[in-house]
N, C-alpha and C positions, 0 to 999 in steps of 0.2 A: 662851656663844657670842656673838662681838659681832655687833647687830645695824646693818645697813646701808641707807639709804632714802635715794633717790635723788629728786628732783623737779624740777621742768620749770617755764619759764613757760607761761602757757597762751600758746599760738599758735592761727594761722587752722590750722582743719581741712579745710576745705571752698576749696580753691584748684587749678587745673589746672595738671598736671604737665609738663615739657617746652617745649619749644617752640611757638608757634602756626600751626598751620597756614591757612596764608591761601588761599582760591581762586583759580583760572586765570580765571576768567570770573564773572563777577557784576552786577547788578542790580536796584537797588533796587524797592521795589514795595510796597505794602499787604499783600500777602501773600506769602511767601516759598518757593519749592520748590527745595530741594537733589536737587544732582548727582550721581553719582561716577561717573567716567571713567577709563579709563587713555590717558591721551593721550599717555601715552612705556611703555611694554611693561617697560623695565627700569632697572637702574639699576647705579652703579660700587660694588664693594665696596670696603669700608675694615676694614683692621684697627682692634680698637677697642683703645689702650693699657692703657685703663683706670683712667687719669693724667688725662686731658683731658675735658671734655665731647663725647660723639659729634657731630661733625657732620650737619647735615640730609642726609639723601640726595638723590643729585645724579642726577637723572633723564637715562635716555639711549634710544636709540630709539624717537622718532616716532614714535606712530602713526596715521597719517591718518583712517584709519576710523573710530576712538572720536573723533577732533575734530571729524568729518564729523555723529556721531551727539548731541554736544550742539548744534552749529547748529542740527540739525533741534530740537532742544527748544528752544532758542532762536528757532525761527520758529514752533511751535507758539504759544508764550507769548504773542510778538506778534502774532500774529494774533489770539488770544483777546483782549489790552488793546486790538485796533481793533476788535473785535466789540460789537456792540449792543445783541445780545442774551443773549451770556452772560457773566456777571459786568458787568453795566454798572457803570460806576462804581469797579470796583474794577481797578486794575492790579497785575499778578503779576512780582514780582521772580525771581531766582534767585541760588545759588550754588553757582558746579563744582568740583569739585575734582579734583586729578590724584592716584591712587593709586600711577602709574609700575609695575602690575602686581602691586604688596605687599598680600596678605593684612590683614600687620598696621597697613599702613598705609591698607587700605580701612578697616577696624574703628577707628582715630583718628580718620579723617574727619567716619563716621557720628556718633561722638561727640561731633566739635566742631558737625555739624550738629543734632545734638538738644539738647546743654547751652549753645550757644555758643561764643567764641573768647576769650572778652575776658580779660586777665589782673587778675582781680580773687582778692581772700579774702573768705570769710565767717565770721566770729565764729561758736567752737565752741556760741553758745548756741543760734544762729540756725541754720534749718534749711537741707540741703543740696541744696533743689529749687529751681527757677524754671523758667517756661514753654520748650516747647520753640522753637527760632530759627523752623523752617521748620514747615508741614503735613507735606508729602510726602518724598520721596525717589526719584528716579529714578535704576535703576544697580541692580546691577554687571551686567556682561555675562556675567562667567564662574556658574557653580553655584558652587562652593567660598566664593568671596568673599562670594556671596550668602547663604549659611549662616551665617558666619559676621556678617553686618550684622546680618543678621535676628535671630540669637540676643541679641547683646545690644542693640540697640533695641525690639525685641518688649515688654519692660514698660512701654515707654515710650509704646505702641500708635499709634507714627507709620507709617503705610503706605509702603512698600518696592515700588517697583512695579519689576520687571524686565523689560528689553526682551529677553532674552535666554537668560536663565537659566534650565535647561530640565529639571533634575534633576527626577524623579519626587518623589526625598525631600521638597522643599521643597511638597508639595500636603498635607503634615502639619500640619495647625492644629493642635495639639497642643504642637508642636514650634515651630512660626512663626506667629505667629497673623495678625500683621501684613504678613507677604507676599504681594504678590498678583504678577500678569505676564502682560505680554499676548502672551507665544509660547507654545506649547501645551509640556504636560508632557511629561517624553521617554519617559512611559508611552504615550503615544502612538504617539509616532515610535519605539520601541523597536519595536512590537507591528507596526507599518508597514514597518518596514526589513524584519523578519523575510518579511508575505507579500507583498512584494516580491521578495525573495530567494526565495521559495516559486515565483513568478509564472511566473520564467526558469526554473525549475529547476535552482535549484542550489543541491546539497544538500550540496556537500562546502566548505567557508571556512575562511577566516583572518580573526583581527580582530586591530586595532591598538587599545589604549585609554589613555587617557590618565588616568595614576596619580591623579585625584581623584574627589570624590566624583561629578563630572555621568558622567565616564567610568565608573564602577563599580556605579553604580547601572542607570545605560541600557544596561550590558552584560549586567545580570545580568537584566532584564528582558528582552530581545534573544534570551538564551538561553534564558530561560524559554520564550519563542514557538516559537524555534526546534524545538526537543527536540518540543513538541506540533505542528509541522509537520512532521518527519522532517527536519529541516537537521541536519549534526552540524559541530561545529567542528575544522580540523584542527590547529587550535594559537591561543592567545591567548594574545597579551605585553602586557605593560605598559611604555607609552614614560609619557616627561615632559622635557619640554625643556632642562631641565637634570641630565638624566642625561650620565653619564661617556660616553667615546665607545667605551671594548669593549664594554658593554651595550645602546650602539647598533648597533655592529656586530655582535654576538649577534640581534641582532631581523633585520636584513640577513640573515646567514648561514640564519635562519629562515624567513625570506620565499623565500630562492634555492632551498632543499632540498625545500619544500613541495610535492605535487602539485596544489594549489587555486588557479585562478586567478581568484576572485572573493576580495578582501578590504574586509572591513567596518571603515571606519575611524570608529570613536567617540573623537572627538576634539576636542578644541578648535583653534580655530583657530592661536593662537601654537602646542602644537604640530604643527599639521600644517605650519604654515611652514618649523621649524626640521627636519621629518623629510621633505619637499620636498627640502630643502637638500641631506639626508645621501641621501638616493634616487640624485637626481640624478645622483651621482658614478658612481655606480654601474649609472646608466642600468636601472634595473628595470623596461622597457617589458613590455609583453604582459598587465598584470593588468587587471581590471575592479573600479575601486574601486566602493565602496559607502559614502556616508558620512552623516553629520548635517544637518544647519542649519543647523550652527554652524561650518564652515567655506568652504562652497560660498560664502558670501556675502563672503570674504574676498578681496581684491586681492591682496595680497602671495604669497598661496599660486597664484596663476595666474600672475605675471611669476615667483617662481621656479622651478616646472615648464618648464625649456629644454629638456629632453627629452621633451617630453609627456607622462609618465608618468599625469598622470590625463585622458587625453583617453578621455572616450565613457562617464567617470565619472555617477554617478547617485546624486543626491543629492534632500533635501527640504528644501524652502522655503515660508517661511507663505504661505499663499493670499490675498497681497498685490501681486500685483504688476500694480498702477498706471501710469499716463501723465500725461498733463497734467499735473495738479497740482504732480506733483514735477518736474514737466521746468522751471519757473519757479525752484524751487530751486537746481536744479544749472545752470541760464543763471549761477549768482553763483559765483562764485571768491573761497573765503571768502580772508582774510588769515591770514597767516603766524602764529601764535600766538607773542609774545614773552616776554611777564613778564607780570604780575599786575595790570600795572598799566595795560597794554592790553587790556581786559578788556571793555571797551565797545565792543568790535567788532560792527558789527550786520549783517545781510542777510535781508532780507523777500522775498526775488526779484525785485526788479523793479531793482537797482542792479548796475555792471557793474565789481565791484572785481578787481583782477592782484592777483596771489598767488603759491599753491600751483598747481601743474599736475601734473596725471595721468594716468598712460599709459594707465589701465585704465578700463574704461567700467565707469563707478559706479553703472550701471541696476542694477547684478547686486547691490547689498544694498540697494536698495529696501526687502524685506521688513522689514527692521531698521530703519529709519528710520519706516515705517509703526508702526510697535509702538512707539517710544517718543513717536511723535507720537500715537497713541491712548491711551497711560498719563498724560498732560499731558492732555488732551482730557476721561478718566477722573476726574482728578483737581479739575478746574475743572467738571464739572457736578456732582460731590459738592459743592462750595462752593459753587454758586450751589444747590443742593436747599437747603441750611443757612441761605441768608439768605431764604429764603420760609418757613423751620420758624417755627411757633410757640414758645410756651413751653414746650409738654407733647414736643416731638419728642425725639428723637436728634441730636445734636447734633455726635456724635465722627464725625470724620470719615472714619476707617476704617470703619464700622459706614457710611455714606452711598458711601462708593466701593464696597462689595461689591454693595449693594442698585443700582449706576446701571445705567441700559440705556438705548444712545441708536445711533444711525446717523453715520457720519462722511460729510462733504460728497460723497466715494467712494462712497457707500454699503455702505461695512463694519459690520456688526454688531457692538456692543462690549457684551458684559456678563460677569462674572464667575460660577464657579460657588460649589458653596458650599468648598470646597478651595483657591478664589483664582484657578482657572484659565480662559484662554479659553476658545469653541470649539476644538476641534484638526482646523484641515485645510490641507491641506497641496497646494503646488503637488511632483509630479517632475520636477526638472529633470535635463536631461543637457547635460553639456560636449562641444561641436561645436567643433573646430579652423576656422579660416574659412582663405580663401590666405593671407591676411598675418599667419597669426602668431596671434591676436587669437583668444582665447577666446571663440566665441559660447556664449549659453546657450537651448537651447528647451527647452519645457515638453510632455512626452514623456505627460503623467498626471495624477491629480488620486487626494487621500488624503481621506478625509470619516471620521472615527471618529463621526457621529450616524446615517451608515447602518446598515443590514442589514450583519452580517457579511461577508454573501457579495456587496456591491456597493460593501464598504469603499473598495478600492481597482479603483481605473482605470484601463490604458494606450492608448495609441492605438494599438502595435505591441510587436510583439516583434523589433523587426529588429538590435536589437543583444545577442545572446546567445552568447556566447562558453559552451564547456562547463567546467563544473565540478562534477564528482562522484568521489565516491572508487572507487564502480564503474558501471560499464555497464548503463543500465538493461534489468531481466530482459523479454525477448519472451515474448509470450503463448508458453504452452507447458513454460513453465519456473517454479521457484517458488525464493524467493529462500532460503538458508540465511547467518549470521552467520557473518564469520570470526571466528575463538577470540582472546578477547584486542583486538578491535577494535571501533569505533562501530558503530552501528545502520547506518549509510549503507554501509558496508564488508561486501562479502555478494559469495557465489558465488551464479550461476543454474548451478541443479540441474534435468535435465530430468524432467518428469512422468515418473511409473510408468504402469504399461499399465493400461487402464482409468479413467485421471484427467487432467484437463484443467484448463488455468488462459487464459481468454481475454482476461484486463486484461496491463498492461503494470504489472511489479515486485509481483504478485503473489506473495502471502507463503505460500498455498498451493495446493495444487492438490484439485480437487472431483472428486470419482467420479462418472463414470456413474450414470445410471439404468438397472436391469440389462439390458434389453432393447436397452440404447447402449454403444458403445465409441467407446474415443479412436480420431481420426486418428492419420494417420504422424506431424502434425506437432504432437498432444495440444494444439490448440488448440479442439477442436471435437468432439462427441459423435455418430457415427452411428450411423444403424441397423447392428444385428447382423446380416451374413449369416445368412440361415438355411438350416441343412444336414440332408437328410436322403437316403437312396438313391433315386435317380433314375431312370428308364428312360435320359436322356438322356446321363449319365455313363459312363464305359468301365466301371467294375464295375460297375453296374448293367444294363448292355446283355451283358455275357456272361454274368449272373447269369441275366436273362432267356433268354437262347439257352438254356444249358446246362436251365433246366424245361423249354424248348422240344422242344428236342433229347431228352429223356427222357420226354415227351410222346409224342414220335412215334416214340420206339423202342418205349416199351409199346405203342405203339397197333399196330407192324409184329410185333410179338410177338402179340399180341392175333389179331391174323389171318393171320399160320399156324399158330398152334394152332386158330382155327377152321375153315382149309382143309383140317387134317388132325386134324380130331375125333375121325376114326374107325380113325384110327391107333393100332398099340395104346401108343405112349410116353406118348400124350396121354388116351389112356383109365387108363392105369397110374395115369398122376399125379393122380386123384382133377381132370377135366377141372369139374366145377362151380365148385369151390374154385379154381383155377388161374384160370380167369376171372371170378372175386369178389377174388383175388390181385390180377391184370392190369386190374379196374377204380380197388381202391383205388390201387395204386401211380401210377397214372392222376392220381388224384386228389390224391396226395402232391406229383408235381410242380406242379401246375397250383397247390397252396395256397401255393407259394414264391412265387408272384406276388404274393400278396395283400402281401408282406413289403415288395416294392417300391412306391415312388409318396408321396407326402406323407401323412403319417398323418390318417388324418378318424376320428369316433366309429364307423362302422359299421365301417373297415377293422382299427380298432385291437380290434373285438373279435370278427370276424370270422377275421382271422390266427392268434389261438393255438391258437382250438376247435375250428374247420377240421381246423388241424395237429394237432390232437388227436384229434382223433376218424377223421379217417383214416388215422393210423397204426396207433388200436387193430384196425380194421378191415383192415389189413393189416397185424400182428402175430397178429389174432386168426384170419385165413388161416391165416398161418403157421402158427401153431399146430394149428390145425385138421386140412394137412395131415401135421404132425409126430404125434400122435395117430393119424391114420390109418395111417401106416408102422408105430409101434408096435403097435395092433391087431391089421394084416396078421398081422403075424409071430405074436402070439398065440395069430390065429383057424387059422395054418396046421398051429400043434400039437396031436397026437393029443386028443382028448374036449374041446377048447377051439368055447368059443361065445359067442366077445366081441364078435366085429362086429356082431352082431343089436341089443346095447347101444350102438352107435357108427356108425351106420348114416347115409343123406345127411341123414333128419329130424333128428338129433342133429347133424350137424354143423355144419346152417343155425342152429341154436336156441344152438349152443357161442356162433356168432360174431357171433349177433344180442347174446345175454346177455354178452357181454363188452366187446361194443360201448357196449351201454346204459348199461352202468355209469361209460363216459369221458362219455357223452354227458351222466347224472344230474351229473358230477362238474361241468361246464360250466356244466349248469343253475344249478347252485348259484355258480360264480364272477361269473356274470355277473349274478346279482340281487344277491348282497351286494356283489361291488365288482367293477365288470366295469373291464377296461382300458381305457383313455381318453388322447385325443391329449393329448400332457405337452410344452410348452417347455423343454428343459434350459440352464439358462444357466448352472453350475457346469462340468462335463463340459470343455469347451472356451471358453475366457475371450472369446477373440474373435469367437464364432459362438454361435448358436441351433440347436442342435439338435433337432428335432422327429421327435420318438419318442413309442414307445404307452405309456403310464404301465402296469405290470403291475396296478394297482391294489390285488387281494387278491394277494400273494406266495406265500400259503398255498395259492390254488386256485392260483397257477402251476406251483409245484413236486407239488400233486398230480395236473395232467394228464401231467407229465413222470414221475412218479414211478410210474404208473401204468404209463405205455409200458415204464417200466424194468423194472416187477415179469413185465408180461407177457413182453418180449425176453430176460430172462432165463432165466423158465419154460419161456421154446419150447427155449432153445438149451442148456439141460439136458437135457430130453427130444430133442433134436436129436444131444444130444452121444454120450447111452445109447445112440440107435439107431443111431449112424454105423457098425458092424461086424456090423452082421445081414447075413447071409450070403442077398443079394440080389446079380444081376448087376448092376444097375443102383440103388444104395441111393440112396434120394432124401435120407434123413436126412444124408449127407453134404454135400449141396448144403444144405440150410436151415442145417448146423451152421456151413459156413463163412460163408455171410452172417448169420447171426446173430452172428458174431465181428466181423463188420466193422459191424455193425447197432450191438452195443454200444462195439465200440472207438471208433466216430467219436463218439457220442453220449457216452460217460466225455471225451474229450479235448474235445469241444464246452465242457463246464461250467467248468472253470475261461479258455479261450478268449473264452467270451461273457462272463463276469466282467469281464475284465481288457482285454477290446477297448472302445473308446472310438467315441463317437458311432454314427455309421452304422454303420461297422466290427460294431460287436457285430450287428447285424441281417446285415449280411451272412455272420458266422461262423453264424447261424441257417438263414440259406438253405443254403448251403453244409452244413452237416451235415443238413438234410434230402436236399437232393440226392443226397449223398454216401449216406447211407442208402437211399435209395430206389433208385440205382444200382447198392448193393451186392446187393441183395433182387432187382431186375430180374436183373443178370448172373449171379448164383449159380446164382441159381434155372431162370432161363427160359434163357439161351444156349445152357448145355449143350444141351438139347433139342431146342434150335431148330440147333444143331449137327448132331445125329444126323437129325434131319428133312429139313433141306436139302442137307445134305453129307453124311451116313452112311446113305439111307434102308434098306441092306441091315440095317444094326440095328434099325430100326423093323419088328422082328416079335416076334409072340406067342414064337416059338422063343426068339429071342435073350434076348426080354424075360424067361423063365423058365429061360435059364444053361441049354438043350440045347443 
């Protein structure tokens, strides 16, 4: 295989490529600080053939602002070389250069500003270093440009100081080690815009950002606030000023359809100029922007809002804003900037040069003039720290600007942290329309990120707050639910349930009662529980009372005409002792349905069951008693029968004492191991208290009930056996039908009292004693009392014995 080698002369290795880039402005000096500007925004495109060497780019659109913003560095300077005391002796040149808005053309600059300009070679043996031209570097405005200086001068550890550039990223030493700036991080103002937006309340936005890194970073920060304040965003686009126009018009169409009229613009200046422009046409009044810094301070963006589109806007601006001092500045009209070669323009304030004229009142970027007159300022007490170092100090200059801390004539604080960054605080400004046209700007607030959280930020009002939210904030009473598919901010109000209450406003739930409380009507608020229990004062409770009343006083008119007519034989028939031991208890039956009525208290709640109990026994044990006696009669009437001698009035006091005793022992016993006791129900009925007798032993309830049962049935078996003994007048038929009514009311009581609620069940209690006791009075005693008063031709011994 033939072998091939190829060889070269040695040539220069070490020589700069291109063309030389010369400065707009320059000035000699002992010590040298570079510039970079964009003092034309853009520039004309050229096809490149590819045949020809490219031609230099040919800058086009002026921009006043950044020529405005090297004067001031240019009057910083000079007033440092007339100063006495700082830097004596030495005077500080400069060199500016114009970028015309190019990335790649800020990154050439920087490099002609740290290697030089000159077109020289160095012999491949010789190395490829030499001193840098300048110390410093003041510039770029934008974040993006700034990244990219930063990165590749960084080894070079020349300080980068930025009046503007506000990217969080760039606070990475790491990354930039060399960059420092004297407008705060837009960690800051990110974290500010947010509880500002918090402030008015408005939770529901739009943001505009602009496709670089200062926009993408401050948005994602922004967001990050947001989300932990409840802010949700309803859309965010990415503009850039030289995007196509349906992609603008796509962001338009996006802005129109939105229900948010608060929009957050993280933007840079040139674009919000050029998205001003496209607005405009379109006249999109009614929004309440929200923006940066890094626009509010721009001219261009105020004369082209013809439609106001950002009037009553709210923005931040560094906590610079000054009088005097600069008002000497801006008395000068700087000149025209020509060529390269008119570069020696000067203005200290005190000379009165025709020029440039402008419409816009230039107070409003004060704060950006302030910043790179402090970065100059920054810059010159590091160098003069350096010329009082000894041998043993630090000497690099970057390492001497991080460490400065001084006061400006203003009395502005300037020192850097260890990140490269200022203090960060911030004036709120808002955009005031004046009659003529003429954008005023007041200062509405103040932003401090070295306070308290919660004293971070300041307004003097809230008088401009337009709504914006994606729903209606929930009124106490309601608690907020997510719609499906939608942001946090996006939510129905759902009214509390009963028994729950929510008394903040956008309350996310609602809190129960304590049980003794229920909600209002309008579940904002917990009150007391009614509390319910049978009344005297109520309509059932007042004809509950009548009706014991009334059964009262009919046993009581019973009672005394069987004693008018004692000695009648119906009433002697009927066994007349037991008839009125009958006619006391049933007496007494009614009169214990009272107890049932009235607010339950401990004596009433264990007074009502035993009462009711033990007077029933004693008038079932009547009953009994005279049912026994009828069966006897009949007995004793048959031939060689001698029962009644065993069944006689002694036995029949002692039947109804001993039958008695035994409901009474039963009582004894409920009310020592667990007597009834006043009980609050708050289960029963949700929105009331009912106060009821707790039964406490269930077991002694059902055995004083169970008892009455055993005896009502007893009697009205033997009631039932004797109902056809062949008697004119059979008594056992009267005890057999109240005994049917005695137990039928008292079976349908039980499941009644079960399944009645609150009072109610106490009233089915009254009620079936009444009912019983009514039945047992008229069974018994009316007929009688019939024959007595209306029949008295029956009331004889004859009739009584069926002759």
């Amino acid at each position: 295989m033939p072998l091939t080698s190829f060889s070269q002369a040695e040539e220069p290795v070490c020589r700069r490529r291109g063309d030389p880039e010369d400065p707009r402005l320059s000035k000699d000096g002992d010590i040298i600080l570079g510039g970079i500007f964009s003092f034309h925004s853009n520039w004309k495109d050229r096809e490149n053939t590819y045949t020809h060497k490219p031609l230099p780019l040919e800058c086009i659109s002026f921009n006043f602002r950044e020529f405005q913003i090297s004067q001031v560095m240019r009057f910083a300077i000079e007033e440092i070389n007339n100063s006495t005391d700082l830097l004596p002796g030495i005077s500080l040149g400069y060199k500016m250069y114009d970028t015309c808005g190019s990335m790649a053309r800020s990154v050439k600059v920087a490099l002609a500003l740290a290697n030089g300009n000159e077109t020289v070679s160095v012999p491949s043996v010789a190395p490829c270093i030499g001193p840098a031209q300048v110390q410093a570097i003041m510039g770029e405005t934008s974040s993006s440009p700034c990244i990219a200086i930063a990165t590749v001068i960084g080894p070079f550890h020349i300080p980068l100081i930025s009046h503007s550039a506000s990217c969080a990223c760039l606070s990475d030493k790491t990354k930039y080690p060399s960059f420092l700036r004297t407008m705060p991080s837009d960690y800051y103002q990110s974290r500010a815009l947010a509880q500002l937006v918090k402030h008015f309340g408005w939770t529901w936005v739009g943001a505009v950002i602009t496709n670089d890194d200062y926009g993408n970073n401050g948005m994602a920060i922004f967001t990050e606030t947001a989300q932990q304040l409840g802010i949700c965003l309803e859309y965010s686009v990415f503009f850039y000023r030289t995007d196509p126009p349906n992609k603008i018009q796509n962001i338009i169409d996006i802005i129109k359809l939105s229900t948010s009229k608060v929009i957050v613009a993280f933007l840079s200046y040139f674009d919000m100029d050029v998205l001003m422009n496209k607005l405009s046409h379109h006249n999109l009044t009614g929004y309440q922007w929200v923006g940066t810094e890094s626009w509010i301070i721009d001219s261009q963006t105020a004369e082209m809002d013809k439609h106001h589109i950002l009037d009553g806007s709210l923005n931040f601006s560094g906590n610079d804003m000054f009088t005097e001092f600069w008002e000497a500045l801006f008395n000068c009209k700087f000149k025209q900037l020509k060529s390269s070669t008119d570069n020696q323009t000067e203005c200290t304030g005190n000379e009165d040069l025709s020029g440039l004229q402008h419409s816009f009142t230039d107070m409003s970027i004060m704060p950006i003039f302030n910043n790179i007159y402090k970065g100059v300022y920054a810059v010159a007490h590091a160098l003069h720290s350096i010329l009082g170092c000894n041998k043993t100090c630090n000497r690099k200059i970057l390492q001497r600007i991080r460490k400065i801390h001084f006061w400006t004539k203003e009395g502005d604080e300037v020192y850097f942290n260890e990140n490269g960054d200022p203090p960060a605080k911030y004036d709120i400004i808002n955009w005031q329309p004046t009659e003529n046209g003429v954008v005023d700007f007041v200062t509405v607030g103040l932003y401090d990120a070295s306070l308290p959280a919660d004293k971070q930020l300041s307004l003097k009002n809230k008088s401009l707050v337009p709504v914006s939210v994606c729903s209606e904030k929930c009124p106490p009473g309601t608690r907020k639910v997510l719609q499906k598919g939608k942001p946090v901010c996006c939510y129905d109000c759902i009214r509390c349930a009963e028994g729950e209450i929510s008394n903040i406003t956008d309350s996310i739930t609602c809190v129960r009662c304590q049980p003794e409380f229920w909600s209002n009507q309008r579940r904002d608020d917990c009150v007391k529980k009614e509390t319910e229990f049978l009344s005297y004062e109520e309509i059932m409770g007042a004809l509950l009372t009548a009706a014991s009343l009334f059964g009262t006083c009919m046993t009581a008119v019973v009672a005394f005409i069987f004693f008018r007519h004692r000695k009648t034989p119906i009433v002697k028939a009927n066994n007349s002792e037991l008839s009125f031991l009958l006619l006391f208890s049933l007496t007494l039956c009614f009169l214990c349905s009272l107890t049932f009525i009235g607010r339950p208290s401990e004596w009433s709640c264990m007074l009502r069951h035993t009462a009711f109990g033990i007077t029933f026994v004693l008038c079932i044990s009547c009953v009994l008693g005279k049912t026994m006696v009828v069966l006897m009669a009949f007995k004793a009437s048959l031939p060689g029968s001698n029962v009644m001698k065993w069944f006689g009035p002694t036995q029949q006091r002692l039947s109804v004492l001993a039958f008695t005793l035994i409901q009474v022992v039963i009582c004894i016993l409920w009310l020592t191991v667990s007597p009834p006791f006043p009980f609050k129900n708050l289960k029963e009925i949700k929105d009331k208290i009912i106060l009821e007798c707790a039964l406490g032993s269930t077991v002694g309830f059902w055995a004083v009930l169970g008892y009455i049962g055993l005896l009502a049935s007893f009697c009205f078996i033997l009631a039932f056996l004797a109902r056809k003994l062949p008697d004119k007048f059979n008594e056992a038929k009267f005890i057999t039908f109240s005994m049917l009514i005695f137990c039928a009311v008292w079976i349908t009581f039980i499941p009644a009292y079960v399944s009645s609620p609150g009072k109610f069940s106490v009233a089915v209690e009254i009620f079936a004693i009444l009912a019983s006791s009514f039945g047992l009075l008229i069974c018994i005693f009316i007929p009688k009392c019939y024959i007595i008063l209306l029949k008295p031709e029956k009331n004889t011994k004859k009739n009584m014995m069926g002759k």
